[in-house]
N, C-alpha and C positions, 0 to 999 in steps of 0.2 A: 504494500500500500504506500509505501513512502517515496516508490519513482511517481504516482499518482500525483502524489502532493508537489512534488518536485515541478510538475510541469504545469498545474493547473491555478487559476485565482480562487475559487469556487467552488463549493461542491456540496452537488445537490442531493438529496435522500429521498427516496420515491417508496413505499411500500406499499403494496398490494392496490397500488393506480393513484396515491393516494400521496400527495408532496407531504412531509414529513418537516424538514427543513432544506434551508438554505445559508451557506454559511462563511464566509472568508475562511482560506483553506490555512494563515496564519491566525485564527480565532479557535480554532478548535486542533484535537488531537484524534491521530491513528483510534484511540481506546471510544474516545467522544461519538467518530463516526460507527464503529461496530455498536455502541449503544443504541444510535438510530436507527442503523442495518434494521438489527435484531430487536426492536419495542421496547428496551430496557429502560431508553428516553425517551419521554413521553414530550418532551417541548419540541412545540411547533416555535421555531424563531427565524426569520425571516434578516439576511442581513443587507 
């Protein structure tokens, strides 16, 4: 996940058709997104 980060601003969480977040890819962490991936975070936050 981290060549991911390396090349992108952004990154979006999508689960099951359903925007999750959106988030500056220097704002959160590798662990932060598998929270999302997986429901564990439940905030929706928009950046």
């Amino acid at each position: 996940m981290q060549h991911i980060f390396s090349i992108v601003d952004r990154i979006m969480v999508l689960r099951r058709g359903k925007l999750i977040t959106v988030q500056d890819v220097h704002k959160v962490t590798a662990d932060d997104v598998v929270k999302y991936i997986t429901g564990a975070e439940k905030v929706i936050e928009k950046v």
